[in-house]
C-alpha positions, 0 to 999 in steps of 0.5 A, spaced: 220 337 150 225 334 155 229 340 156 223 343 157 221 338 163 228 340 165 228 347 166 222 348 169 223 342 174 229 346 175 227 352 176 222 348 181 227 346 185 230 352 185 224 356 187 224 352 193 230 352 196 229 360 196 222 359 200 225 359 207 230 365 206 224 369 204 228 371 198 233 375 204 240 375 200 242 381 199 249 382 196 253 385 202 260 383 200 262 391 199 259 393 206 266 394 210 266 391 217 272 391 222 272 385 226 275 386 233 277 380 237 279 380 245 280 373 248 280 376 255 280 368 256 287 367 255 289 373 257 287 372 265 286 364 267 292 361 268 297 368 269 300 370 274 297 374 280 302 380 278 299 382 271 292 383 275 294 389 274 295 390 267 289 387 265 284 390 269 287 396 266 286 393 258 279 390 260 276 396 265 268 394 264 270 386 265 271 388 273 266 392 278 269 397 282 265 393 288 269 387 287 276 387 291 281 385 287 283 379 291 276 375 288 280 376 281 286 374 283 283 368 286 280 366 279 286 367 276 288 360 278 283 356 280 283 350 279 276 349 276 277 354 271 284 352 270 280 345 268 275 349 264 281 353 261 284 346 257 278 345 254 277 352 252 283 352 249 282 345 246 276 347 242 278 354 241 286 355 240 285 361 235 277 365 235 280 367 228 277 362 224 270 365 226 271 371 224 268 370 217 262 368 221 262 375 224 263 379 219 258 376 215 253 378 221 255 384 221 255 386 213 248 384 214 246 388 219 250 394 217 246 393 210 239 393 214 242 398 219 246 403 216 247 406 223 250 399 226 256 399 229 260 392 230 262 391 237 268 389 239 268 382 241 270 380 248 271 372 248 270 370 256 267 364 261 261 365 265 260 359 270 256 355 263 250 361 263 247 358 257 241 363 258 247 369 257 251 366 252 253 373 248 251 380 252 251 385 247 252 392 249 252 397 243 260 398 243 261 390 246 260 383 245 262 379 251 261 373 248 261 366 253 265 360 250 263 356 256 258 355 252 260 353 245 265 348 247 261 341 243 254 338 245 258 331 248 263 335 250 265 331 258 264 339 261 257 337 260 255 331 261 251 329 267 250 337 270 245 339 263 240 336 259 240 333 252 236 339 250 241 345 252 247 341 250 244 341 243 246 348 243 252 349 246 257 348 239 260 353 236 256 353 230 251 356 235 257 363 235 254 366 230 246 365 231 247 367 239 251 374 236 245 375 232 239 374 237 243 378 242 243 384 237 235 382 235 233 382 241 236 390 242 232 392 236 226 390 238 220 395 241 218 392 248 211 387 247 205 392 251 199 386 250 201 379 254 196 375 250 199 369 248 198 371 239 202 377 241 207 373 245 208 369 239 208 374 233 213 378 238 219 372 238 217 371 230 219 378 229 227 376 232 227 370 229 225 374 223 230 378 223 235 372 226 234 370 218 235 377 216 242 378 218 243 369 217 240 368 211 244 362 209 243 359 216 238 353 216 231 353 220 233 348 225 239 352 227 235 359 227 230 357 232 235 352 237 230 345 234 234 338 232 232 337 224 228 332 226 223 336 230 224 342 225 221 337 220 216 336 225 214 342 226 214 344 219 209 337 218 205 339 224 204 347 222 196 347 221 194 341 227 199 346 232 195 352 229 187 348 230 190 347 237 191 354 239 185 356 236 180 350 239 183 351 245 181 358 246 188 360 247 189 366 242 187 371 246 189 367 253 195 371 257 196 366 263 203 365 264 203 358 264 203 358 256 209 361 256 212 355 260 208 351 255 209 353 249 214 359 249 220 358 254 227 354 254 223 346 254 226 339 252 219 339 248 212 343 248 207 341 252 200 339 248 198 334 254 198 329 249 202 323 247 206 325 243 209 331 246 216 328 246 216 328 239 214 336 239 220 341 240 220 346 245 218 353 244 213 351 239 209 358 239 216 362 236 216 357 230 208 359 230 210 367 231 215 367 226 210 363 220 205 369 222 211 375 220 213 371 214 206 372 212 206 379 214 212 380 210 209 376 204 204 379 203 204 387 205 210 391 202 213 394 207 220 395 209 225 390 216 224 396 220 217 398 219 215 391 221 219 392 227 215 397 229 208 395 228 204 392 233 203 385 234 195 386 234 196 388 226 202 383 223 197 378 224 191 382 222 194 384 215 198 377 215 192 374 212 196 367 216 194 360 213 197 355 217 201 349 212 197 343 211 199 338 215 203 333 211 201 326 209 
């Protein structure tokens, strides 16, 4: 009787471990990818201005024929850059070690888009742009790593918030990677109701999971663990107040602000607010696809191209009860 209990609490435990993933483990070991890594970084900050040549030549889309080589030259010793260069190297002295990483973002895509092709990566400085940490560009992926450098790195102390910082480390690489290519894959949203914008950054954050299956919830949507917890705490009273305030079908872009745009928190306009991470409606978008997914048999790439209007009307949503 007790090796009964045993195996069926077991298979419990291990059921539930799987629930988050929404069972998007495939076996991609076998699926080659080549992982190409260019460190423009090292190659232009700190070099003397005769290479600039030589190095315009290697890395021809970096430069704009509008721009005068003297702007480049320049920023080849600038002092700020010279600066950001020594913690760059500090942080990242060999990019190498990350390309596991990659190429296990890459089998995953390849497995769902036979058709991809990995992009050579190009590792640059963007002047801290953390909202274009990686630009992907079919053949290309220059990847900013101004932005990875650590959340208590002293670069970013006093100049960005708490909120952004969080985000700005290196196990972030691959999760940025794979948004930036998510976001390629996906049809452009036409209704602007508030439903359907959510329903819209579900679907990449659905497919962020498709290509990063073992990556946890709070790292995929950007939230801290504890308010990844609040969020799956609070799923149903966060559904009660979008549909009791009539926001559904709302396409005022101030609930963008609110509810889907970069925020230290989401704004309910209640005392608790702090409590909430931001960008709360991505979380309530991608709850709504993963119900689609579960209970309508159809492919990724099928439930990329349907409308938003019918992933939540064939998804039969029921928000998780609110935790006691």
């Amino acid at each position: 009787m007790k090796k009964r209990i045993s195996f069926f609490l077991l298979l419990f435990i291990v059921l539930g471990c799987h629930s988050e993933n929404d069972n998007l483990s495939p076996d991609v070991s076998n699926i080659p990818v080549e992982i190409k890594i260019h460190r423009f970084d090292k190659d232009f900050f700190g070099r003397p201005a005769e290479e600039f040549p030589n190095i315009k030549k290697k890395y021809p889309y970096i430069f704009p024929d509008k721009s005068p080589d003297s702007i480049w030259t320049q920023k080849m010793n600038d002092t700020l850059f010279l600066a950001l260069k020594k913690e760059v190297d500090g942080v990242f002295p060999d990019f190498n070690k990350y390309s596991p990483g990659f190429k296990q973002l890459f089998q995953h895509i390849k497995y769902y888009f036979p058709g991809f092709k990995e992009p050579e990566i190009i590792t640059i400085y963007s002047d801290w742009n953390y909202l274009n940490k990686v630009v992907y560009a079919d053949s290309l992926m220059l990847i900013s790593l101004d932005n990875f450098l650590g959340k208590n790195n002293p670069v970013y102390k006093g100049g960005v918030p708490d909120y952004i910082r969080q985000n700005l480390t290196p196990e972030r690489l691959p999760v940025e990677a794979g948004m930036a290519i998510s976001e390629s894959l996906i049809p452009p949203l036409r209704n602007k109701a508030f439903l359907y914008k959510m329903i819209h950054q579900g679907k990449k954050v659905y497919l962020l999971n498709a290509f990063l299956p073992d990556t946890s919830g709070d790292l995929l949507l950007g939230y801290t663990p504890k308010k990844y917890k609040w969020a799956q705490k609070n799923e149903e009273e966060i559904w009660k107040y979008f549909v009791s305030n009539k926001l559904l079908y709302d396409s005022h872009p101030d609930l963008d602000r609110r509810f889907l745009n970069l925020a230290p928190y989401s704004k309910f306009y209640t005392e608790n607010d702090r409590n909430t991470p931001g960008q709360i409606g991505t979380y309530t978008g991608w709850q709504i696809v993963r119900a689609y997914m579960k209970n309508n048999n159809v492919s990724l790439q099928k439930m990329l191209q349907t409308p938003e209007e019918e992933i939540f009307k064939k998804s039969r949503y029921k928000p998780k009860k609110s935790w006691q």
